[in-house]
C-alpha positions as CSV (number, residue, x, y, z in Angstrom):
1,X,-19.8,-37.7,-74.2
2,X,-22.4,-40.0,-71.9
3,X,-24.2,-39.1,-69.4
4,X,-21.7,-40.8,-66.8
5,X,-19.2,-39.3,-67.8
6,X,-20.4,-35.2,-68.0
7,X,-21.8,-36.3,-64.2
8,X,-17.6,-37.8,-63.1
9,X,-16.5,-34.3,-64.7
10,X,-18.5,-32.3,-63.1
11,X,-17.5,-34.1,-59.3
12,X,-14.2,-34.0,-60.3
13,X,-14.6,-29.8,-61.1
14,X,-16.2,-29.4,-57.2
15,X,-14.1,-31.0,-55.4
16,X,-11.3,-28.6,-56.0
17,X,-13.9,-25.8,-55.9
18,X,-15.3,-26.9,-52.3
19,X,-11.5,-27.8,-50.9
20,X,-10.7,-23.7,-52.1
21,X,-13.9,-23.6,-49.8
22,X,-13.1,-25.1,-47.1
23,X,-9.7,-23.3,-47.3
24,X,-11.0,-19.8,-47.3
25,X,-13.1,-20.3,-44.8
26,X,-10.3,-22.4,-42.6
27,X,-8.3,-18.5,-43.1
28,X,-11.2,-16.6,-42.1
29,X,-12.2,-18.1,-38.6
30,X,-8.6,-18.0,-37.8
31,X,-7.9,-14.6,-38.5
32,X,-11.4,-13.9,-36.6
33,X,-10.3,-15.9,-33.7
34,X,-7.3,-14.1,-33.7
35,X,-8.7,-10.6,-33.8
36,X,-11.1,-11.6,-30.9
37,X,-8.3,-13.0,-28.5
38,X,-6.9,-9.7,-29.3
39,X,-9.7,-7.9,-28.5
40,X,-10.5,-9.5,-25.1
41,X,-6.3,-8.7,-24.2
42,X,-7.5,-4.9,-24.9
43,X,-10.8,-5.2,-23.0
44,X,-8.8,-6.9,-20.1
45,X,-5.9,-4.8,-20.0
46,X,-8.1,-1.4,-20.2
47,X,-10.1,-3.2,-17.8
48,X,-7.3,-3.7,-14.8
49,X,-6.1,-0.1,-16.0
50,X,-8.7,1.3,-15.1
51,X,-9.5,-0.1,-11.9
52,X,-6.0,0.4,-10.7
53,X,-6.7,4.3,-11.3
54,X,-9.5,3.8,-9.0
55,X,-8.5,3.7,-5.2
56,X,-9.3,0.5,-3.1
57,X,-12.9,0.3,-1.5
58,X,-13.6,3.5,0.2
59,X,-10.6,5.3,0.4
60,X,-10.2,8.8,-0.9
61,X,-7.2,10.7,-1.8
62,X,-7.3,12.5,1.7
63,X,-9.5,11.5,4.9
64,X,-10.1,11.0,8.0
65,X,-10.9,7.9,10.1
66,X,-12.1,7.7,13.9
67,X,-9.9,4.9,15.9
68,X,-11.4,3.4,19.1
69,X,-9.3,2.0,22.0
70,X,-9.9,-1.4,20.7
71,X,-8.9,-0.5,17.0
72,X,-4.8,-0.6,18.4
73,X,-4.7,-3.9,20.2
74,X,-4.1,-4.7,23.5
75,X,-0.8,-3.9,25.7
76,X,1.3,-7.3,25.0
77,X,0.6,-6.7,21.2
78,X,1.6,-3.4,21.3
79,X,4.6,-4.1,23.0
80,X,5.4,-7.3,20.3
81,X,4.8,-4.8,17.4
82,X,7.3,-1.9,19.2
83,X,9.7,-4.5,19.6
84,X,9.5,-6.1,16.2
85,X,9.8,-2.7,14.5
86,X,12.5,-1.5,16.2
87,X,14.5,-4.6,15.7
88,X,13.8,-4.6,11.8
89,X,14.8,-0.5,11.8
90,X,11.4,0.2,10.2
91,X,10.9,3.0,12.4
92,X,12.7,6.9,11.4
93,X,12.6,9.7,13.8
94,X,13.1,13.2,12.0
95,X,14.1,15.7,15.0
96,X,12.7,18.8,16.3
97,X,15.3,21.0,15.0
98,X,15.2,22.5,11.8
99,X,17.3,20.6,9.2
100,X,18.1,17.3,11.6
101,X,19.2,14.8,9.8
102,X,16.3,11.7,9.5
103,X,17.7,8.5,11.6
104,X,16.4,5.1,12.3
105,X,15.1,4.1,15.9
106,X,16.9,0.7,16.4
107,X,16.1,-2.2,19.3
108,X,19.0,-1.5,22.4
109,X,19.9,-4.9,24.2
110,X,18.3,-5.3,27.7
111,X,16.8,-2.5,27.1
112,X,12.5,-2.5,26.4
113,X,10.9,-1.2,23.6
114,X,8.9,1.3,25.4
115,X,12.2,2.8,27.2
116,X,13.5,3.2,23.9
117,X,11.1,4.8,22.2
118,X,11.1,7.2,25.9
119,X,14.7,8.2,25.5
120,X,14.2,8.9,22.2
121,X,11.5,11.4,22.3
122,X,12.4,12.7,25.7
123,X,15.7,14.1,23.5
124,X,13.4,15.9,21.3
125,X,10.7,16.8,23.8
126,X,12.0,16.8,27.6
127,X,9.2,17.1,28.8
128,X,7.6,14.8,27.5
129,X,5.2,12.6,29.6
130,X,4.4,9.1,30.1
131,X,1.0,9.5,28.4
132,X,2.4,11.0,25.5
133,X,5.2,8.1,25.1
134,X,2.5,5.8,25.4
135,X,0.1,7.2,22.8
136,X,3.2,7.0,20.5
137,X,4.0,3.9,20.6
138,X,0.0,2.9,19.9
139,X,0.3,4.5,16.6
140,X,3.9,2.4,16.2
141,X,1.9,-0.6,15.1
142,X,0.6,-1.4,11.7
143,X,-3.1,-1.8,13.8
144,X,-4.0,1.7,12.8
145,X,-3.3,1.5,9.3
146,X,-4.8,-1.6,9.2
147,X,-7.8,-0.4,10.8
148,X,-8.1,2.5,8.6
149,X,-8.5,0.1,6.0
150,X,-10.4,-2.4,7.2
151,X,-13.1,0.7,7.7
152,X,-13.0,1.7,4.4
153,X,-13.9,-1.4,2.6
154,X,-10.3,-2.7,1.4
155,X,-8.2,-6.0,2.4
156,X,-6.2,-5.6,5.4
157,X,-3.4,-5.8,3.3
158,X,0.1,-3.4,4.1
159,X,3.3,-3.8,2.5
160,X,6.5,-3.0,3.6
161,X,4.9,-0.7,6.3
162,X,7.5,1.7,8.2
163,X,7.2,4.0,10.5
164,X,8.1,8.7,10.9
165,X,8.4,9.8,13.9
166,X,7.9,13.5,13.1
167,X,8.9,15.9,15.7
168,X,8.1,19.3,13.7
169,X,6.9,22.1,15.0
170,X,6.5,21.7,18.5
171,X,4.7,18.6,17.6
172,X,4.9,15.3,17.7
173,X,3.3,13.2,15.4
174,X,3.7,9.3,13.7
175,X,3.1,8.3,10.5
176,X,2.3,5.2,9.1
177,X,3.2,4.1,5.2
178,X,2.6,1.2,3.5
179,X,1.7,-0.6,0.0
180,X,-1.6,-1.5,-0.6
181,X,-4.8,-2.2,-3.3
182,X,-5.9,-6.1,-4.1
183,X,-4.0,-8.9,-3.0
184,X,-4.2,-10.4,-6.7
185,X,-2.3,-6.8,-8.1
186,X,1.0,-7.4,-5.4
187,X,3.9,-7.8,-6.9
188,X,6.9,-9.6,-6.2
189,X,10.7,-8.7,-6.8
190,X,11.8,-11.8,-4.5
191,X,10.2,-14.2,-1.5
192,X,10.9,-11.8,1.8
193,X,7.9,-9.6,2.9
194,X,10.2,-6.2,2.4
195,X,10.4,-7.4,-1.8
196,X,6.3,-6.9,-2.2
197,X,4.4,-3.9,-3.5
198,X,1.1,-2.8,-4.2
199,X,-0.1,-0.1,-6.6
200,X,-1.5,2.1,-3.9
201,X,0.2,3.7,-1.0
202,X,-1.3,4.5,2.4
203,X,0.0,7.4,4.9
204,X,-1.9,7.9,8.0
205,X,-1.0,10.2,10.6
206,X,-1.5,10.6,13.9
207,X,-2.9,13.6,15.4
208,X,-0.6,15.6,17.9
209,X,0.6,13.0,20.3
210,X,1.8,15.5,23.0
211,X,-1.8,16.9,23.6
212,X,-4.0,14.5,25.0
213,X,-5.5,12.4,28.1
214,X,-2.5,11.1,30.3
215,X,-5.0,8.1,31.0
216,X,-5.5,5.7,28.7
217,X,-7.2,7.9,26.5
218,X,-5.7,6.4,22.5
219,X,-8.8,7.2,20.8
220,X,-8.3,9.7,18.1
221,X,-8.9,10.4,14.7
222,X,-6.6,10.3,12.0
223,X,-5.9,11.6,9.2
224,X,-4.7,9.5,5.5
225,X,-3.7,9.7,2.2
226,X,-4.1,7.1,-0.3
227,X,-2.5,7.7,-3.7
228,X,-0.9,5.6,-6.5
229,X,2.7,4.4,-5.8
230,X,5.2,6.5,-7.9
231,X,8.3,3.8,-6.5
232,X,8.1,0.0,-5.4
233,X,10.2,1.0,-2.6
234,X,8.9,2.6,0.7
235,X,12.0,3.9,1.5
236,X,11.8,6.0,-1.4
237,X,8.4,7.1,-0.7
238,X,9.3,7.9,2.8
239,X,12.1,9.8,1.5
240,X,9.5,12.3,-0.7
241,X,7.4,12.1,2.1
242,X,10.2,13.9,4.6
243,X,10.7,16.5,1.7
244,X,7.2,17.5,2.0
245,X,7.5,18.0,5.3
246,X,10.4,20.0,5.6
247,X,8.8,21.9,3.1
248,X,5.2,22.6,4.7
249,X,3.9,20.1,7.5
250,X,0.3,19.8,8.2
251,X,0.6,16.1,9.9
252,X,0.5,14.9,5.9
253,X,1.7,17.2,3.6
């Protein structure tokens, strides 16, 4: 055999060779590629586990927060927020006596916010006074949830925030609850504002509204809990909530 023709033999051997090559190395980057995406999806999925086990900015499990005068909003937006939670039922009263049944606070036609909400707890406390009414409805805003959070390094951010009137113990206290963590972690089970959630939920209560300055003394500290949501429903966190405090009330237990 010439020369040429050993050299066309042995081209014609390779190319196979180098195409099984090429071939085996085609599998290999894809499978690598592969195994990489997969691992990122782990990294990123341990990732946002992990930080939703963590609770938003500052807040701890239980705290306490100092509220100024200015931290509730003035009078007219007080009076919007009363009025816009009373016509949306958002706000529960649970009575003084033992074993009352919970029952919504709802908007009465011609009849102002503020005078509802002074019916209402003059039934439970008759001697209630003006003062006393008036802190109440301070702490029926979402301003001091939102303040507790905006002082503790997290987004202003509340979700399907309602309302307890707790009248326990010769005390009279509101509580706050809501959904909250990062805005990018809400989720969404249709458009309105009552279908979003959050993985965290916040419960602040007010200190004993019935003891207090008469004046326009709403400064106070209060007290929170942040936690992770066990339900994407407040109502259903509410409802636990009343358990616990039929059980043993401390203002958040």
């Amino acid at each position: 055999m010439s020369a040429s023709a050993d050299a066309a033999a042995a081209a014609a051997a390779a190319v196979p060779a180098s195409a099984a090559l090429s071939q085996s190395t085609t599998v290999a980057v894809t499978v690598l590629v592969g195994l990489l995406s997969l691992s990122i999806f782990a990294l990123r999925s341990y990732l946002r586990k992990t930080a939703l086990k963590k609770l938003p900015g500052a807040l701890a499990p239980t705290g306490t927060v100092r509220l100024e005068r200015d931290d509730f909003g003035n009078d007219a937006e007080m009076a919007r927020d009363n009025a816009r939670n009373l016509a949306s039922r958002a706000i529960r009263l649970l009575p003084a006596a033992a074993g009352g049944a919970l029952r919504r606070l709802e908007a009465v036609e011609g009849e102002s916010a503020l005078e509802t909400l002074r019916l209402a707890l003059r039934q439970q406390f008759p001697d209630a006074s003006d003062g006393a009414v008036a802190r109440a409805a301070s702490h029926l805003t979402v301003n001091p949830g939102m303040a507790v959070l905006t002082k503790s390094a997290c987004a202003p951010m509340l979700l399907q925030n309602c309302y307890l009137v707790a009248c326990r113990r010769g005390e009279l206290r509101v509580l706050t609850l809501g959904f909250t963590g990062a805005p990018a972690d809400v989720t969404k089970t249709g458009p309105r504002p009552e279908q979003k959630a959050a993985p965290f939920v916040l419960i602040v209560g007010s200190p004993d509204l019935l003891v207090g300055d008469d004046g326009d003394g709403l400064a106070c500290t209060v007290t929170y809990q942040a936690r992770r949501a066990a339900s994407a429903s407040i109502e259903a966190e509410l409802d636990a909530l009343v358990g616990r405090i039929d059980a043993d009330y401390d203002g958040l237990s």
